[in-house]
C-alpha positions in Angstrom: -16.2 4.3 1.5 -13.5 6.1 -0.9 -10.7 5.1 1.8 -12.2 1.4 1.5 -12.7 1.2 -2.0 -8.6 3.2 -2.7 -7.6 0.0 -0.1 -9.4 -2.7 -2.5 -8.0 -1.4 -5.2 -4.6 -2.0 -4.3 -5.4 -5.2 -3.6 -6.5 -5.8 0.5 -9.6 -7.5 1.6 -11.7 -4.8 2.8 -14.8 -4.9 4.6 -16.6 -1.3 5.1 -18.9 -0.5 8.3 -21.5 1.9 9.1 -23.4 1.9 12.2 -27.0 1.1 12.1 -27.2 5.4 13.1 -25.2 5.8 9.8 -26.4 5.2 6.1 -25.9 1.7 5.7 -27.7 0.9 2.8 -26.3 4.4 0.8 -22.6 2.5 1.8 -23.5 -0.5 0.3 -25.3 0.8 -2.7 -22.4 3.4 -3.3 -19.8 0.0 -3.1 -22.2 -1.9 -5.4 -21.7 0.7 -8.0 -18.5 0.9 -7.9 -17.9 -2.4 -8.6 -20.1 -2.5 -11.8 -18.6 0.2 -13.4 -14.9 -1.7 -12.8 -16.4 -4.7 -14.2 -17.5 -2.5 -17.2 -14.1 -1.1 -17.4 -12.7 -4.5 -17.2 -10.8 -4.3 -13.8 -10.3 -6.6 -11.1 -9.3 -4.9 -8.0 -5.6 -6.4 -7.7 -6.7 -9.4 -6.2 -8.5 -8.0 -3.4 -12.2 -7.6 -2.2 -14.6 -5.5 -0.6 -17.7 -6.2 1.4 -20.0 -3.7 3.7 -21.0 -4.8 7.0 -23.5 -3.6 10.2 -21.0 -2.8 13.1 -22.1 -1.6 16.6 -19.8 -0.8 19.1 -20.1 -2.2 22.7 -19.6 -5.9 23.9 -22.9 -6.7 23.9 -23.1 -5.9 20.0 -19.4 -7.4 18.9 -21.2 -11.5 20.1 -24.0 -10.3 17.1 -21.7 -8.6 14.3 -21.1 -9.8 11.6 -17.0 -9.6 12.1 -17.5 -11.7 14.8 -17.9 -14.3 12.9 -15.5 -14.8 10.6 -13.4 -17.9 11.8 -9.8 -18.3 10.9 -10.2 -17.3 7.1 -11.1 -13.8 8.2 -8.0 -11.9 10.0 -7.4 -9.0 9.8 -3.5 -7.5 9.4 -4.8 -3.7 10.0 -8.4 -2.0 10.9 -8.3 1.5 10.2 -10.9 3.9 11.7 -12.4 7.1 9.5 -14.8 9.5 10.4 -15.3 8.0 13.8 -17.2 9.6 16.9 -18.6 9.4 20.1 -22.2 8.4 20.7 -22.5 8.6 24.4 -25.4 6.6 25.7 
C-alpha cells in the first residue's frame, strides 16, 4: 500500500491489489484512512486517485476481475509488481 499510496500522491491513477489469500479488507481500510487524514490536512493527491481491488491470477480469474473491466477510460501506462510470490496450485 505505501508504494501505491507514494504513486497517488504524485499524482497517477493507482489501483492497489491483494489476492483474496492476502488482507484485502486491512488494504482497503489502511487506503481509506489515508485518504481522510489528507482531506483533514487539506490535500488533494496531485490530481491523481487510488482505488483497491480483488486480483487473482490465472486466466480463468482475469474474465472475473475487476481490471478486466475497465474499458477504454482505464489504461494503464505502467503496472508495477511488490511483494509478489508464487502460490503453486
Amino acid at each position: 500500500g505505501h508504494l501505491a499510496w507514494g504513486l497517488y500522491e504524485l499524482g497517477a491513477h493507482v489501483t492497489c491489489t491483494d489476492t483474496p489469500f492476502g488482507d484485502l479488507e486491512s488494504l482497503r481500510k489502511r487506503v481509506e484512512g489515508w485518504l481522510v487524514e489528507e482531506k483533514k490536512a487539506g490535500g488533494t493527491g496531485n490530481g491523481g486517485s487510488i482505488r483497491v481491488v480483488e486480483l487473482t491470477w490465472g486466466s480463468e480469474a482475469w474474465s472475473e476481475s475487476p481490471l478486466s473491466k475497465g474499458g477504454e477510460e482505464l489504461l494503464y501506462d505502467s503496472i508495477i509488481l511488490a511483494e509478489v510470490f508464487s502460490i503453486p496450485e
